[in-house]
N, C-alpha and C positions, 0 to 999 in steps of 0.2 A: 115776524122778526127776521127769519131768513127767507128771502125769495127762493120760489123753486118751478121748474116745467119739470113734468112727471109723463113716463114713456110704461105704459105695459105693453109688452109682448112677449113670443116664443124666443129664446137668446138661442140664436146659434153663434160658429166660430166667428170673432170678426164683426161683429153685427155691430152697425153704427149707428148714432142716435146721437140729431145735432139741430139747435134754434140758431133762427138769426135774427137780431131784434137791434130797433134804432131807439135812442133815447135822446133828451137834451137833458143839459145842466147850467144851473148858474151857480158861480161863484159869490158870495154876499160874505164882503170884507166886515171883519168887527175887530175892533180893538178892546179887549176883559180891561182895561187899566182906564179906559176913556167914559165913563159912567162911574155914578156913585149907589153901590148896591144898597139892595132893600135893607132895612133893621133885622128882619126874620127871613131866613128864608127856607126852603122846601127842604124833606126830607126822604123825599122818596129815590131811588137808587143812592144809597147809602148802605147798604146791607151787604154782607160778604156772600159772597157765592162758589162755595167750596167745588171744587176742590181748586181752584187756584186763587179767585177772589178772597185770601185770607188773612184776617188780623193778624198776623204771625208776630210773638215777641218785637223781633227785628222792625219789622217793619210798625208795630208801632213806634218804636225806638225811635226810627229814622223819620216820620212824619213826624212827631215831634218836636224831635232836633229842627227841621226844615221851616217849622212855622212859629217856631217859639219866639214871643212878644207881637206876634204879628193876630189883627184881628180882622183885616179886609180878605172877605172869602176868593178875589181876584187877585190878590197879591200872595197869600197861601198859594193858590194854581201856581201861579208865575214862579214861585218857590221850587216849585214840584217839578214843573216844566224843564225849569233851569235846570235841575240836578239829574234829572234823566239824559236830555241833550246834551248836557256840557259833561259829563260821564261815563256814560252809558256807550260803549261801542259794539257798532253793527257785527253782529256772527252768525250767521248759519246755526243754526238748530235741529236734534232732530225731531222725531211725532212729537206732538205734546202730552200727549197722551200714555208715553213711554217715562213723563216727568212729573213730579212732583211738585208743589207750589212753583208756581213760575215766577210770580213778582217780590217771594224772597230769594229763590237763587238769583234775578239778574241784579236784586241792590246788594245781595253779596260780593258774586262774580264781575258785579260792569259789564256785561257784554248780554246781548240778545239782538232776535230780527224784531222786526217793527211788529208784530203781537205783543211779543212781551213785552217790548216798551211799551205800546198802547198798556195792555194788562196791569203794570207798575204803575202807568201815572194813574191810572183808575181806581188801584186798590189805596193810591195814598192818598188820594184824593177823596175818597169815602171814608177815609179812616179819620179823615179833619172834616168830615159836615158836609163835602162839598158833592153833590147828586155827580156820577160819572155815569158812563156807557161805554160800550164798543158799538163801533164801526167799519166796515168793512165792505172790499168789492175786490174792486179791479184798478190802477192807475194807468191812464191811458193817454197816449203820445203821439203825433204824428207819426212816428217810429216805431210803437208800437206798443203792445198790452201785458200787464204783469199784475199777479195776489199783491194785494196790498192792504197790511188794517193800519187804523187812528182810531184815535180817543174822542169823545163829545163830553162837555159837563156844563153845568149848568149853574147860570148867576142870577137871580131878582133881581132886576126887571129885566132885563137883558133877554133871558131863558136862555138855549142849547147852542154853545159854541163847541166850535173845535179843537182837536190838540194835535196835529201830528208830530209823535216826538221822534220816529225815525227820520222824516225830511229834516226834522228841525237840526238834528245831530250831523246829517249829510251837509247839511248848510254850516254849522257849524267847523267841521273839520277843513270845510275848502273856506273858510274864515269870512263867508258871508253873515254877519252878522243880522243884518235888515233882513233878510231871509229867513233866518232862523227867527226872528222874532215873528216875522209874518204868521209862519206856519203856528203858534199860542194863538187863537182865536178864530185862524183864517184855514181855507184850502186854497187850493187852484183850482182851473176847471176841469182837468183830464182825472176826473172820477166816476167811477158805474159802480153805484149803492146795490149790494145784494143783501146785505144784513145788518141790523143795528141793533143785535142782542147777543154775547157770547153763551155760548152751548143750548140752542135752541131747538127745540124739536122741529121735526119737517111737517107741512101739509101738503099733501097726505104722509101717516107717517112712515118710515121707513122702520123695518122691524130688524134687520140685521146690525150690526158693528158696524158704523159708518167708518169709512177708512178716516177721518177728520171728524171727530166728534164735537166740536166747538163752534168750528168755522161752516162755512157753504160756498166757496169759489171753484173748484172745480170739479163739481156735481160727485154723484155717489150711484152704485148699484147694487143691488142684492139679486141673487139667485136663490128662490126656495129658501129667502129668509136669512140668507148667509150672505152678509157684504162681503165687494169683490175689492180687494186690496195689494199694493205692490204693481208686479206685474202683470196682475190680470186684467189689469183697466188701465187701458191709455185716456189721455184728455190732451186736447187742444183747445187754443184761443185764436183767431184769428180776425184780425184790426180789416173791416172791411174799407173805411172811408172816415176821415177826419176831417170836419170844418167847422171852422170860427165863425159865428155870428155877430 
């Protein structure tokens, strides 16, 4: 669920430890609204996943409010979608791990970075039937490379679309509409997938406090068992070469 390359050795001052790896990607457009879902459909990722995937009061409150009289499990999303994007604005955050429920503070507050939206449309999105996941890597540019999560959920017969509701809300504000709508089902192509399960264990595992207990985008170390956090571990990204095929 999260990718990892694993480094032992003697740590001295300074000691670096760096992969360089080529991937490709296709983009595979879907529209959730353009099919007619199954009668029954799956149940699996529906389940809360404490400590942030949580039924909280509120947050059943507000998935209900969102979906009431509605019975099409793609139009429920597109509910969810809507109210995250058209809401929800981007903020800086700090550790997650220093926070409490994240996808009740941000349908409180309106404001989170693109996890916690991902997180919010996944927890409402479980909380109405409908199978969510995380998502996660890198967004990458001819310009250049940046953490970046999104949402997946899943429709009969269709299976696992995507949701990005931070681009969709970035689209949103500069009043691209068709944009915002693209990103409810679709990506783009500048994505490098590391992980498609929030708070996953590593293989091999890692035995100390991961500075990121959730996430895997810019790797992790321990020393004698004790992860190195803050200051003590620098990380780089660096964009070797972009091209379209």
């Amino acid at each position: 669920p999260q990718r990892t390359v694993c480094w032992e050795a003697d740590l001295t001052e300074n000691r670096r430890f760096g992969v360089q790896y080529r991937y490709k990607t296709t983009a595979v457009y879907a529209d959730p609204l353009d099919f007619v879902p199954a009668p029954e459909q799956p149940t699996f990722d529906t389940e809360e996943q404490a400590p942030h995937i949580v039924f909280t009061p509120y947050l059943r409150a507000l998935a209900s409010q969102l979906t009431e009289g509605i019975t099409d499990p793609a139009e429920k999303a597109k509910r969810i979608y809507d109210y995250v994007t058209l809401n929800v604005r981007y903020h800086y955050q700090p550790a997650y791990f220093v926070q409490d429920c994240l996808p009740d503070r941000c349908a409180r507050n309106r404001r989170g970075d693109c996890g916690i939206m991902a997180l919010t449309f996944i927890t409402l999105c479980r909380l109405v039937g409908i199978p969510a996941r995380w998502q996660s890597g890198l967004s990458v540019s001819p310009t250049g490379v940046g953490c970046h999560d999104w949402a997946m959920f899943y429709i009969a017969p269709k299976g696992w679309m995507y949701a990005d509701c931070s681009f969709g809300a970035s689209m949103a504000r500069q009043g691209e509409e068709e944009l915002r709508r693209h990103y409810f089902g679709s990506l783009d192509t500048g994505r490098m997938v590391a992980n498609r399960a929030f708070e996953a264990p590593f293989d091999p595992p890692m035995y100390g406090f991961r500075s990121d207990p959730y996430d895997n985008q810019s790797g992790e170390c321990e020393v004698d068992g004790v992860g190195l956090y803050g200051d003590a571990l620098d990380t780089r990204k660096e964009l070797v070469d972009f091209e379209d095929l």
